[in-house]
VMD Tcl script that builds the backbone (N, CA, C; Angstrom):
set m [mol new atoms 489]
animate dup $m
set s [atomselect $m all]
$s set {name element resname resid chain x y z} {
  {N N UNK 1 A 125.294 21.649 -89.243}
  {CA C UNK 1 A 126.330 22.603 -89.594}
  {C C UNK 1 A 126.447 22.753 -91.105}
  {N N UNK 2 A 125.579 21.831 -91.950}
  {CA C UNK 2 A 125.852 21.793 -93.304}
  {C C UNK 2 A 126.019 23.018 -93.711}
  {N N UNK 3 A 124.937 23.719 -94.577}
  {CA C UNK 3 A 125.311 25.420 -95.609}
  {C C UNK 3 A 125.456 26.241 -94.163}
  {N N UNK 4 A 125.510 26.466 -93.352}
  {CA C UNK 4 A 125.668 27.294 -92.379}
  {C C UNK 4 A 126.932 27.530 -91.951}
  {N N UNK 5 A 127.865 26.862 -92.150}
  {CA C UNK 5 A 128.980 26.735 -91.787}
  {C C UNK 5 A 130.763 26.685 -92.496}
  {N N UNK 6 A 131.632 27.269 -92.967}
  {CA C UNK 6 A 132.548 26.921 -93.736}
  {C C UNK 6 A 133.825 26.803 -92.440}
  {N N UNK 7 A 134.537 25.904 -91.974}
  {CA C UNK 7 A 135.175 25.725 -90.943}
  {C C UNK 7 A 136.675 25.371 -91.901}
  {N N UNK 8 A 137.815 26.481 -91.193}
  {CA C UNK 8 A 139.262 26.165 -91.219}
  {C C UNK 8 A 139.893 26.007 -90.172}
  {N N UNK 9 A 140.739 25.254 -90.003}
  {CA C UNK 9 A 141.259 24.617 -88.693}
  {C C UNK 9 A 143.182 25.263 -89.164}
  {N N UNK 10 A 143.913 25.516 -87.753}
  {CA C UNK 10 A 144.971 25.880 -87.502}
  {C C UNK 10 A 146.019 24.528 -87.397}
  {N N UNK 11 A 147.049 24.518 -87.342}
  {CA C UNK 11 A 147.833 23.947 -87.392}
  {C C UNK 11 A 147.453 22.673 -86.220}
  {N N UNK 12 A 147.469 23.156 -85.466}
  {CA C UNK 12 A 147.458 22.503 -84.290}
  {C C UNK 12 A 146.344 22.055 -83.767}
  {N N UNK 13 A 146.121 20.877 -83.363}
  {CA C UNK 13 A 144.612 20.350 -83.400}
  {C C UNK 13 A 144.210 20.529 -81.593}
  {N N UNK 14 A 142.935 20.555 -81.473}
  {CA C UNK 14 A 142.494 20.418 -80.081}
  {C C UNK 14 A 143.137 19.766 -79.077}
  {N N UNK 15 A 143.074 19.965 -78.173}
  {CA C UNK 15 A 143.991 19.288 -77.261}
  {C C UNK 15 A 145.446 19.045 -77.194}
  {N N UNK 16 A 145.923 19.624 -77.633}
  {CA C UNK 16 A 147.376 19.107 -77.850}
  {C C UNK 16 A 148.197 20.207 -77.292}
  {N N UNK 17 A 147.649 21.512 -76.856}
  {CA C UNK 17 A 148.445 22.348 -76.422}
  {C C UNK 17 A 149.338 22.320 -75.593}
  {N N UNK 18 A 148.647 21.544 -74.694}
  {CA C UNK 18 A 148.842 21.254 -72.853}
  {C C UNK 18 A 148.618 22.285 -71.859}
  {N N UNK 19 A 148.188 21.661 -70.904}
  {CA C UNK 19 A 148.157 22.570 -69.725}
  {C C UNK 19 A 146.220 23.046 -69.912}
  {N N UNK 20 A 145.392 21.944 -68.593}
  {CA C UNK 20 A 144.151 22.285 -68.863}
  {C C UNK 20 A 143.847 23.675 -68.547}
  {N N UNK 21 A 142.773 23.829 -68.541}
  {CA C UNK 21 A 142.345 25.725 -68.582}
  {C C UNK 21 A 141.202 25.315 -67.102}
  {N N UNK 22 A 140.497 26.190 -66.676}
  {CA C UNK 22 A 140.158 26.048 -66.109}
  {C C UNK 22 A 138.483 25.263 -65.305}
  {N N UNK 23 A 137.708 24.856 -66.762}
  {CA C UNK 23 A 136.485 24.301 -66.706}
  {C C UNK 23 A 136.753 23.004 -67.912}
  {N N UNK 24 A 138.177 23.258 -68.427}
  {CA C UNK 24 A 138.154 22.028 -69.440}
  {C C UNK 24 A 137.110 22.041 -70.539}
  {N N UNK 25 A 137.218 21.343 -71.540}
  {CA C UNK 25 A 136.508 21.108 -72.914}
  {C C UNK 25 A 136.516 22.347 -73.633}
  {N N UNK 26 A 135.313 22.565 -74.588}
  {CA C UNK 26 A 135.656 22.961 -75.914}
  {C C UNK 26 A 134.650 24.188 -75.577}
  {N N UNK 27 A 135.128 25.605 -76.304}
  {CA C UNK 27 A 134.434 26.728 -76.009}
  {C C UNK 27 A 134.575 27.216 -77.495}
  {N N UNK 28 A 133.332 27.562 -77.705}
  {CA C UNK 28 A 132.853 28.386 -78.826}
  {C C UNK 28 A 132.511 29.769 -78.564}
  {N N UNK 29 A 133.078 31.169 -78.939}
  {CA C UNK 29 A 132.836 32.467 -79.406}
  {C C UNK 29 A 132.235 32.670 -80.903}
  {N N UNK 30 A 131.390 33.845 -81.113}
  {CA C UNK 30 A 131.349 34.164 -82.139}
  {C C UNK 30 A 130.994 35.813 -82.071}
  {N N UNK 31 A 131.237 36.341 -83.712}
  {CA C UNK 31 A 131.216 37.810 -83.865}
  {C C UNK 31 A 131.521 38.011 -84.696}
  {N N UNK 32 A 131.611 39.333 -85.636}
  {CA C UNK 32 A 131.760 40.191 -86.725}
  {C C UNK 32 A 132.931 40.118 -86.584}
  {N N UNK 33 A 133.620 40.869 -85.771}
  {CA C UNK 33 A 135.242 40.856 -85.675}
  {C C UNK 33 A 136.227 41.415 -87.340}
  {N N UNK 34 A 135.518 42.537 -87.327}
  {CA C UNK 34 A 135.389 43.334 -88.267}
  {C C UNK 34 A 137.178 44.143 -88.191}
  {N N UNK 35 A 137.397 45.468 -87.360}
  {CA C UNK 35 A 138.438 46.189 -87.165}
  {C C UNK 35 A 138.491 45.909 -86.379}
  {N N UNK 36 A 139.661 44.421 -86.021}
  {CA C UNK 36 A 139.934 43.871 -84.803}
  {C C UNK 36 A 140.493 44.663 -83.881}
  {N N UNK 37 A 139.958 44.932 -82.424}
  {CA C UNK 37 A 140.859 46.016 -81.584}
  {C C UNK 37 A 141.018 44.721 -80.407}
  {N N UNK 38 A 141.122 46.021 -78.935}
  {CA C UNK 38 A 141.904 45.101 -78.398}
  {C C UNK 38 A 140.667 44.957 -77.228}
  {N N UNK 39 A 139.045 44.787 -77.874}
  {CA C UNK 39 A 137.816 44.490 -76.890}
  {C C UNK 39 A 137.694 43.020 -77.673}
  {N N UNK 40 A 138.592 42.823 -79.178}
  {CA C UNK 40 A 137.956 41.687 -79.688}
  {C C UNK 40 A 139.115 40.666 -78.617}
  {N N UNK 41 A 140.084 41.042 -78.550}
  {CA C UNK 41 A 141.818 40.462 -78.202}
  {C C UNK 41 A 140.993 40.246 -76.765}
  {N N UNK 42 A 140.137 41.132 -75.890}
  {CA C UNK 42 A 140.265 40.711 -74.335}
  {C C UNK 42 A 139.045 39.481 -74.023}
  {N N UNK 43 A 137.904 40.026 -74.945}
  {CA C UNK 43 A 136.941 39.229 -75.182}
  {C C UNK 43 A 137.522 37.323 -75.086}
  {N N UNK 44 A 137.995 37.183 -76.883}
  {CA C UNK 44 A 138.760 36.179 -77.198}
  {C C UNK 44 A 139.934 35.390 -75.453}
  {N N UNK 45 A 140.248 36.375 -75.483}
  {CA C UNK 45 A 141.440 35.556 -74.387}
  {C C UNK 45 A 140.585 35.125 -72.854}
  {N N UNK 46 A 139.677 36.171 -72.888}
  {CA C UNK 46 A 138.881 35.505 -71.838}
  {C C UNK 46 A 137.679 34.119 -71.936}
  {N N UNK 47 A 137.767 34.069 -73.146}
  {CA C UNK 47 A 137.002 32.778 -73.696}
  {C C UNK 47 A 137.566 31.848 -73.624}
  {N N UNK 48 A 139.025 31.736 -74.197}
  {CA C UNK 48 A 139.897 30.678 -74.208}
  {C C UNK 48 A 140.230 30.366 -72.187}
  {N N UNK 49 A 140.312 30.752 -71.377}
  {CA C UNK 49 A 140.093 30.805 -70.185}
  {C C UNK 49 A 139.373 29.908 -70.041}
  {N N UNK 50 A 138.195 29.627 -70.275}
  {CA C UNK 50 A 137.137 28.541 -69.570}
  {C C UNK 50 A 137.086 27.368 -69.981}
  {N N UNK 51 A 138.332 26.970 -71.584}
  {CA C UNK 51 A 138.512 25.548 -71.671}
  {C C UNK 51 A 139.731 25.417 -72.079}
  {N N UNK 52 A 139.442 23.923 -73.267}
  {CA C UNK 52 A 141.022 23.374 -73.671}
  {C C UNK 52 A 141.350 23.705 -75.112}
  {N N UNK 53 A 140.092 24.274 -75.507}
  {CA C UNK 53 A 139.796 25.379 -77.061}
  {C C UNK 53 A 139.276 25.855 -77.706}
  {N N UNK 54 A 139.370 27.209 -77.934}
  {CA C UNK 54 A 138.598 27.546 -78.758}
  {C C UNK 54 A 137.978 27.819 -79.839}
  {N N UNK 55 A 137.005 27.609 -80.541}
  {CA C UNK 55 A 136.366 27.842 -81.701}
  {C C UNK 55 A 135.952 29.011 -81.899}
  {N N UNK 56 A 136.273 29.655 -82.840}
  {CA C UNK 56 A 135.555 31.343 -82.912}
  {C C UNK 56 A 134.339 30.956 -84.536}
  {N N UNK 57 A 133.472 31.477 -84.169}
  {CA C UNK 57 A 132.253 31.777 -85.620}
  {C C UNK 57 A 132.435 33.477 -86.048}
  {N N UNK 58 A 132.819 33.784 -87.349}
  {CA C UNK 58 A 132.754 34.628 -87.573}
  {C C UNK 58 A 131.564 35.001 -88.339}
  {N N UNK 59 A 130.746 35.341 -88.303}
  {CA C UNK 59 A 129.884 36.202 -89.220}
  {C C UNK 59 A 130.027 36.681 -90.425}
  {N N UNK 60 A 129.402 35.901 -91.778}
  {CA C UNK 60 A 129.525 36.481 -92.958}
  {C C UNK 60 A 128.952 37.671 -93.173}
  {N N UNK 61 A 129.714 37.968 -94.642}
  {CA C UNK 61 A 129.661 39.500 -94.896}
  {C C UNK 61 A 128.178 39.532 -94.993}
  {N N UNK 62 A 127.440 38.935 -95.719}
  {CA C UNK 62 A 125.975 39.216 -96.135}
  {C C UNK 62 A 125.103 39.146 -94.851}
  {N N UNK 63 A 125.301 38.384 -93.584}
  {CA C UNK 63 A 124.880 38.555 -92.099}
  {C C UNK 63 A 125.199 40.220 -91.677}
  {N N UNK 64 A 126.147 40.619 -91.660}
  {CA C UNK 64 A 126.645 41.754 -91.267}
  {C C UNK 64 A 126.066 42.490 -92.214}
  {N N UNK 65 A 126.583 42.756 -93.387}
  {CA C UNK 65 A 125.518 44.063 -94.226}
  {C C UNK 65 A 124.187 43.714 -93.696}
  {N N UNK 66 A 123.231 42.647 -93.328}
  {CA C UNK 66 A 121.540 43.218 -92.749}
  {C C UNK 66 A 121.769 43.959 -91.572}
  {N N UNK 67 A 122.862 43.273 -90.550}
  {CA C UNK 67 A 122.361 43.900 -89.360}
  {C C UNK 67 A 123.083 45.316 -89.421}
  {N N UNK 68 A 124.049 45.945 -90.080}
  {CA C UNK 68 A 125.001 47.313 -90.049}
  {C C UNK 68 A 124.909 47.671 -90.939}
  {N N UNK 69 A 124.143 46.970 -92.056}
  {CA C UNK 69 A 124.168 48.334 -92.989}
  {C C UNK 69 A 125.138 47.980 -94.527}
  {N N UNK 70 A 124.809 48.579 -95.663}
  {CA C UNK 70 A 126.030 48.118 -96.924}
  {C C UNK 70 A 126.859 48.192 -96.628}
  {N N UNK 71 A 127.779 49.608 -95.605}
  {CA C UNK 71 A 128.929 49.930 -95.515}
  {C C UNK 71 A 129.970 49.067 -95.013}
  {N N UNK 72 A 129.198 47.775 -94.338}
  {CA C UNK 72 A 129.980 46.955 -93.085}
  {C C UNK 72 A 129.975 45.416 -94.582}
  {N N UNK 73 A 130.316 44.736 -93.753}
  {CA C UNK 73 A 131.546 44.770 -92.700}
  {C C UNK 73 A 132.919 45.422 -94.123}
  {N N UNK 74 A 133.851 46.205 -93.131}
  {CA C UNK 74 A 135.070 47.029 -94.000}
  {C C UNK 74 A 136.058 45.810 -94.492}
  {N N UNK 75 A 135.569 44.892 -93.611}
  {CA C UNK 75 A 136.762 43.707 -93.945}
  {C C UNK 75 A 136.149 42.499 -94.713}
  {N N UNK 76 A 136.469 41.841 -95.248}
  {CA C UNK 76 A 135.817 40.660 -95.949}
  {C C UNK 76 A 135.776 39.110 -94.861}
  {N N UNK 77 A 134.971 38.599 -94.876}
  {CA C UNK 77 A 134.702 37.678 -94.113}
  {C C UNK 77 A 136.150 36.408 -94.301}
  {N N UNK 78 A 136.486 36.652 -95.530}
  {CA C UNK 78 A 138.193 35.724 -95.120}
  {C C UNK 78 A 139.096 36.446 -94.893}
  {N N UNK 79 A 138.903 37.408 -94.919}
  {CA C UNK 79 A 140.334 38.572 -93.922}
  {C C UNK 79 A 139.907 38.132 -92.554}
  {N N UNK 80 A 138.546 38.804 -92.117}
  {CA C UNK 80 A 138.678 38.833 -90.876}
  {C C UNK 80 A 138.274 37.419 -90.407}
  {N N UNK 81 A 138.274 36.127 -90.750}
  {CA C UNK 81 A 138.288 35.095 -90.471}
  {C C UNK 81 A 140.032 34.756 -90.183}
  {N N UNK 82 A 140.764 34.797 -91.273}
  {CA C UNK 82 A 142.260 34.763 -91.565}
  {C C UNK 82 A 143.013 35.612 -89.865}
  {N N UNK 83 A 142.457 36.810 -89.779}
  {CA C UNK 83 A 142.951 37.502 -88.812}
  {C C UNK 83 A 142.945 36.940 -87.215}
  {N N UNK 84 A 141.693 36.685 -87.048}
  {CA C UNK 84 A 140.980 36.109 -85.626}
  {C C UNK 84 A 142.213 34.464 -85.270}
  {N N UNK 85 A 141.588 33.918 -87.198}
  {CA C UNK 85 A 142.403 32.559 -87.022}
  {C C UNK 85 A 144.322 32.515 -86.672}
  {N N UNK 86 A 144.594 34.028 -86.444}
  {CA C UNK 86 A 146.167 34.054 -86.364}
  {C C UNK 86 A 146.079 34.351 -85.008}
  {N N UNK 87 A 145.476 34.622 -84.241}
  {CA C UNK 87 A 145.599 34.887 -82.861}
  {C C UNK 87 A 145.904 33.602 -81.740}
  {N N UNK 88 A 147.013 33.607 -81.321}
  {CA C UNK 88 A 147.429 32.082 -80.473}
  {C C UNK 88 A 146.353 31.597 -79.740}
  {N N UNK 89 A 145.566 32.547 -79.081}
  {CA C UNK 89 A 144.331 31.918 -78.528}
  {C C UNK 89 A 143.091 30.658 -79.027}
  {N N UNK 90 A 143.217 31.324 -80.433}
  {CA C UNK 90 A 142.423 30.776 -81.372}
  {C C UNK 90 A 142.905 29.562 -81.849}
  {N N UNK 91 A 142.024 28.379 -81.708}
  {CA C UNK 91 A 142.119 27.046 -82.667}
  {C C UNK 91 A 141.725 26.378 -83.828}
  {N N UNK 92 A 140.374 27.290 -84.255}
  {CA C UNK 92 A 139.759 26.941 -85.561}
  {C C UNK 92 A 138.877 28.157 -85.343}
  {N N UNK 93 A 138.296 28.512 -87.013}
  {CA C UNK 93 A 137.500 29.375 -87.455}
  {C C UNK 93 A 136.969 28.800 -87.845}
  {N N UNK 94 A 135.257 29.188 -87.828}
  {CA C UNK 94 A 134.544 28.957 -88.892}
  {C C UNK 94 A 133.578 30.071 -88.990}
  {N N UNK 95 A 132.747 30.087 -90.400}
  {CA C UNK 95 A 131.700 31.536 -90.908}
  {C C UNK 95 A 130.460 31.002 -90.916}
  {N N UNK 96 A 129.728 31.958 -90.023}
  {CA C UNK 96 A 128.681 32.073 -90.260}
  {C C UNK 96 A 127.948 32.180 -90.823}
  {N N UNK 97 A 126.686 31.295 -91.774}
  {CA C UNK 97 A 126.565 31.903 -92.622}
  {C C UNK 97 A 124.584 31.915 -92.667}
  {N N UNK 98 A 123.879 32.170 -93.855}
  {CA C UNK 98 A 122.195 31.815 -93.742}
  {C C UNK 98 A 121.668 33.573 -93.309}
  {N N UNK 99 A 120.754 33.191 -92.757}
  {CA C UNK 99 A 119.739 35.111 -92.428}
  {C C UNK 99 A 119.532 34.172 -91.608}
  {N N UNK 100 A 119.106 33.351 -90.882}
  {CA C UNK 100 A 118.101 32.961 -89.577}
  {C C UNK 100 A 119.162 33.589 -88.087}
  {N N UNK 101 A 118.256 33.686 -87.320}
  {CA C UNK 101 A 119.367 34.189 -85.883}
  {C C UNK 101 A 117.974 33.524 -84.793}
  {N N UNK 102 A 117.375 32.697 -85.164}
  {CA C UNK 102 A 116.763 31.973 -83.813}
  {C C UNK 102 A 117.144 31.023 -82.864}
  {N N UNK 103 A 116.326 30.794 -81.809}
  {CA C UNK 103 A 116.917 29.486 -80.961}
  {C C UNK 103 A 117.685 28.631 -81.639}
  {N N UNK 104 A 116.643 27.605 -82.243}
  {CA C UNK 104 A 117.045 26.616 -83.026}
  {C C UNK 104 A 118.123 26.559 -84.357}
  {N N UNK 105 A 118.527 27.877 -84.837}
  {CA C UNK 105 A 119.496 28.037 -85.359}
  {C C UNK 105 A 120.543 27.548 -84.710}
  {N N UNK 106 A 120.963 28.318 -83.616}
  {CA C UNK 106 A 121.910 28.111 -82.804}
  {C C UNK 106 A 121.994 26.561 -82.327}
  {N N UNK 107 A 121.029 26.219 -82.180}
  {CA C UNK 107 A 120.818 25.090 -81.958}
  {C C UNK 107 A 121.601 23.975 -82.735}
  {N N UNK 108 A 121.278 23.730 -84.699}
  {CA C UNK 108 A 121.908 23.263 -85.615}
  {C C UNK 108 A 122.964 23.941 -85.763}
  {N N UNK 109 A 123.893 25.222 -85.177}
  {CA C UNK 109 A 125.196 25.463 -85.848}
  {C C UNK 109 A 125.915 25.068 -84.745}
  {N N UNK 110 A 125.512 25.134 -83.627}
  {CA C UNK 110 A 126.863 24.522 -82.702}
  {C C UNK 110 A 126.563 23.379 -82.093}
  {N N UNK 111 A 125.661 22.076 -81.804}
  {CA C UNK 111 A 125.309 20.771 -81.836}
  {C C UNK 111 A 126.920 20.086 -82.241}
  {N N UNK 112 A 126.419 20.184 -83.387}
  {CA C UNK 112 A 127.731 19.116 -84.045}
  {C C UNK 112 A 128.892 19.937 -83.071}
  {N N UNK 113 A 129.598 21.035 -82.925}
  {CA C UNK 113 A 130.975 21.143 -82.630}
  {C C UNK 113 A 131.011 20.687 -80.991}
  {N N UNK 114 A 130.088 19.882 -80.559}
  {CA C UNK 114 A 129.967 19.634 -79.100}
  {C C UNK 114 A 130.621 20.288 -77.847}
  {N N UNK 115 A 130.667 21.480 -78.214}
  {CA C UNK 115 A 131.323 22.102 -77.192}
  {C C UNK 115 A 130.529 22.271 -75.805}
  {N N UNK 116 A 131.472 22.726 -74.549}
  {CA C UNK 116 A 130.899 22.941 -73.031}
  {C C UNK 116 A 130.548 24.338 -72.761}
  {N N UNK 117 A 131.212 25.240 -73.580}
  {CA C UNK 117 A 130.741 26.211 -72.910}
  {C C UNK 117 A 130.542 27.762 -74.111}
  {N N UNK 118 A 129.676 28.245 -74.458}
  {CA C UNK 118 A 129.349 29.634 -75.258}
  {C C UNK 118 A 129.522 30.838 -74.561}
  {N N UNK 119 A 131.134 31.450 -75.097}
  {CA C UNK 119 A 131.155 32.519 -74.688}
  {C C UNK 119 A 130.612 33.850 -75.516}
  {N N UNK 120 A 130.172 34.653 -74.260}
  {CA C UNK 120 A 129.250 35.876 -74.988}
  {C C UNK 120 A 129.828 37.147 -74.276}
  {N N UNK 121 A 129.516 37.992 -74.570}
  {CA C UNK 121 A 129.804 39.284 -73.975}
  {C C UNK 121 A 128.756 39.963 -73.823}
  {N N UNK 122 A 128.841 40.604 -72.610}
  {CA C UNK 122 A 127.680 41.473 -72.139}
  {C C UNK 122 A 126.950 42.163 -72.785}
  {N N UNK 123 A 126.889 42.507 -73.736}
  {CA C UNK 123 A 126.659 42.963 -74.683}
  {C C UNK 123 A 125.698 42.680 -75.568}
  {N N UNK 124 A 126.085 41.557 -75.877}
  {CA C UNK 124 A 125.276 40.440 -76.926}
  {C C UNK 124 A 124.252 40.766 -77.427}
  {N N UNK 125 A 123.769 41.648 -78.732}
  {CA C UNK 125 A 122.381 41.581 -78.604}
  {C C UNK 125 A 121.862 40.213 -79.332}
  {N N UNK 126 A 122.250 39.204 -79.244}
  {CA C UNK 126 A 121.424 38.317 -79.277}
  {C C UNK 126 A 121.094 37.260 -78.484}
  {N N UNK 127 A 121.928 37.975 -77.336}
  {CA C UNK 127 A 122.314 37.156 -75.696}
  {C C UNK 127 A 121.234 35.800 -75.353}
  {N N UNK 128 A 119.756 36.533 -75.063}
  {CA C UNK 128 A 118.926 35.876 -74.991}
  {C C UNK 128 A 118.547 34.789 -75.875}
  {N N UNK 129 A 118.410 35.016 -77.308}
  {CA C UNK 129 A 118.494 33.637 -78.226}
  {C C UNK 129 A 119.105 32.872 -77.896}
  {N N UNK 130 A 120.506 33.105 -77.751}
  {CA C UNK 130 A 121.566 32.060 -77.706}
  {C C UNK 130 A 121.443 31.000 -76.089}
  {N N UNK 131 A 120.919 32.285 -75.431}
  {CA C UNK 131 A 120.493 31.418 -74.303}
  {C C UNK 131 A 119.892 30.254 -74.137}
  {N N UNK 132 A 118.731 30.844 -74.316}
  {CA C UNK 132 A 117.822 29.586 -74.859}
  {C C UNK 132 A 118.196 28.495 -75.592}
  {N N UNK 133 A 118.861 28.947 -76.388}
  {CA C UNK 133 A 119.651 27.860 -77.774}
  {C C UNK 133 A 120.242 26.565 -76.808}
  {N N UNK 134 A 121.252 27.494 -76.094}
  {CA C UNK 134 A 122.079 26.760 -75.285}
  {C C UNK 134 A 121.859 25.908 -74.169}
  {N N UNK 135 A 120.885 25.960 -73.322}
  {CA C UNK 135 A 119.620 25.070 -72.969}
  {C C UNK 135 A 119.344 23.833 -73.197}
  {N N UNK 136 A 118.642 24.327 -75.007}
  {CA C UNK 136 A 118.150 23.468 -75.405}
  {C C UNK 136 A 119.367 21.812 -75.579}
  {N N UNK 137 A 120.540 22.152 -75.689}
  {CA C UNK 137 A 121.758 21.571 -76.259}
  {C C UNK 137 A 122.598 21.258 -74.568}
  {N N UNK 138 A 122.469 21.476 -73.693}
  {CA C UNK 138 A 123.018 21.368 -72.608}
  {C C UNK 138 A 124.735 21.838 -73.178}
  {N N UNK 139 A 124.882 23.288 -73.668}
  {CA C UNK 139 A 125.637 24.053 -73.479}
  {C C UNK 139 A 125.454 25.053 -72.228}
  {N N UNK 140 A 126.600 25.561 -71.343}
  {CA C UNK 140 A 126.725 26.474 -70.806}
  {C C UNK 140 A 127.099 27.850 -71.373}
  {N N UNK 141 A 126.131 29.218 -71.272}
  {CA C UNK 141 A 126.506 29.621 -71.953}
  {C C UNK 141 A 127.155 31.080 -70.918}
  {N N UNK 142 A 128.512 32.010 -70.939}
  {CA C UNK 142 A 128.987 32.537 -70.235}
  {C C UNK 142 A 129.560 33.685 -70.273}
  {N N UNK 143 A 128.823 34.854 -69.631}
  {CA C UNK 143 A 129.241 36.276 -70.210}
  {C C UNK 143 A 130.581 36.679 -69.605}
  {N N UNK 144 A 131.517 36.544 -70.319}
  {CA C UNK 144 A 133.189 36.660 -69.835}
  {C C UNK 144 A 133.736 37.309 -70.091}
  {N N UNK 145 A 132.824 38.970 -70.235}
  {CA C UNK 145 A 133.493 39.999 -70.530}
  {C C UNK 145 A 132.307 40.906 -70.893}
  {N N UNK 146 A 132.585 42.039 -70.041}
  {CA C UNK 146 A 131.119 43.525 -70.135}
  {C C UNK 146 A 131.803 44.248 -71.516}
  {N N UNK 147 A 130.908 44.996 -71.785}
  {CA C UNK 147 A 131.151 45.933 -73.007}
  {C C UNK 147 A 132.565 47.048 -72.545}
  {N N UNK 148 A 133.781 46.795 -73.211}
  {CA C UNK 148 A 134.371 47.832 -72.746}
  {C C UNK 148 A 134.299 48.939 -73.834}
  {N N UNK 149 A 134.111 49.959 -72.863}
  {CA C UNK 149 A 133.760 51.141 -73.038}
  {C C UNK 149 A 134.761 52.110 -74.003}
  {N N UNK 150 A 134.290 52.480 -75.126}
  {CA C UNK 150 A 135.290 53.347 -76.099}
  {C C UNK 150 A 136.256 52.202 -77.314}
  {N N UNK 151 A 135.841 50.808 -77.090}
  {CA C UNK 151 A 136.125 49.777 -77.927}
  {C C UNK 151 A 135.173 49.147 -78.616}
  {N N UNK 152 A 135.261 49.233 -79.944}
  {CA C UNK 152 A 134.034 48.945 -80.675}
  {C C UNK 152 A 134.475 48.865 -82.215}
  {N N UNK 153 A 133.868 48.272 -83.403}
  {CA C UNK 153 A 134.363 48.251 -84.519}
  {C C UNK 153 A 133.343 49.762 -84.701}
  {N N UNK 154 A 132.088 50.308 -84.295}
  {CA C UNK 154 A 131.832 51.024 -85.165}
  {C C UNK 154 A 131.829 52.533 -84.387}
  {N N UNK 155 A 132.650 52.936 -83.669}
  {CA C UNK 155 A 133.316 53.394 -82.906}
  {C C UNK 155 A 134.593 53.894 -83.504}
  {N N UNK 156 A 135.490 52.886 -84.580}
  {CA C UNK 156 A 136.660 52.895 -85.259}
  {C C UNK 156 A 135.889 53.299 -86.467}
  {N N UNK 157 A 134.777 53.208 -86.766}
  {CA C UNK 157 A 134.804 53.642 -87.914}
  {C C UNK 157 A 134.012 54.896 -88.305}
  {N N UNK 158 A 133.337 55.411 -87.018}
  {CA C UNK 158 A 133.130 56.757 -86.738}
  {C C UNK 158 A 134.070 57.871 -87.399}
  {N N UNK 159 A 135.350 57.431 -86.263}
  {CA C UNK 159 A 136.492 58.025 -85.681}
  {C C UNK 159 A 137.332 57.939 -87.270}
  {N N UNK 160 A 137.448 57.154 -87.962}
  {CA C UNK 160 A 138.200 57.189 -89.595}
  {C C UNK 160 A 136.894 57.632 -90.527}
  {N N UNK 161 A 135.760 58.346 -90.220}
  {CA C UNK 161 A 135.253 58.938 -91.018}
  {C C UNK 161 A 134.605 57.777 -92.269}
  {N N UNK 162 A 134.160 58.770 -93.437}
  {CA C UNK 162 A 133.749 57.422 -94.365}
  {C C UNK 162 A 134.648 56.857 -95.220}
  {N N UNK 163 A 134.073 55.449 -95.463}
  {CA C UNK 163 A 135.042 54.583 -95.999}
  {C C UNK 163 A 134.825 54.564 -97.473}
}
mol reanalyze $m
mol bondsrecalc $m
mol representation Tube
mol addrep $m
């Protein structure tokens, strides 16, 4: 997790919420989570669903400008880290950070946070990597939510024209 990783933690530490969830242990999400709408809000809450907490990875800005372009991300990677990290669902943030997006990436960024289960969304285009990744690590990894349709950060930013 060394340079790959900058992790802030919420008030409230793992486990302490009460009341198990339904597969127990520790679930990791990740994403841009750019113009948070409410596909990032259904996504997120359906993640937190399959344990006792969740970890979200946000994606740094310099990850996001290769894959979208200069214009992205509209938000800065500690806004929209700051933002995700205010959502009750949420238990800790951390950023993504490096150019690699292979197996074994995935492999060294979520190892250490020993979590049970990687939530993804149907969507995923990096579904398959992470798959594999997750495999390799005896993570489960679990699509807990299809693309909903007309929700999207670049969709919002169509629709507000240029920035």
């Amino acid at each position: 997790m060394k340079d790959d990783v900058k992790m802030s933690e919420r008030g409230v530490a793992l486990g302490e919420q009460g009341g198990q969830r339904s597969g127990g242990g520790l679930v990791v999400a990740t994403g841009v989570f750019d113009l948070l709408h409410i596909g990032h809000l259904r996504f997120l809450e359906a993640a937190r669903q399959l344990g006792d907490g969740l970890i979200v990875g946000v994606e740094s800005d310099a990850r996001v400008r290769r894959w979208k372009g200069p214009r992205r991300p509209v938000q800065s990677e500690e806004d929209r880290s700051a933002l995700v990290g205010a959502l009750k669902v949420v238990d800790r943030v951390f950023t993504i950070t490096g150019e690699r997006t292979d197996p074994a990436f995935y492999v060294e960024l979520l190892r250490p946070l020993h979590a049970r289960y990687l939530a993804v969304t149907a969507d995923d285009p990096l579904l398959e990597v992470k798959r594999e990744a997750m495999v390799a690590i005896g993570v489960e990894l679990r699509v807990v939510i299809p693309r909903i349709e007309n929700y999207s950060t670049t969709r919002l930013v169509e629709l507000l024209g240029p920035l």
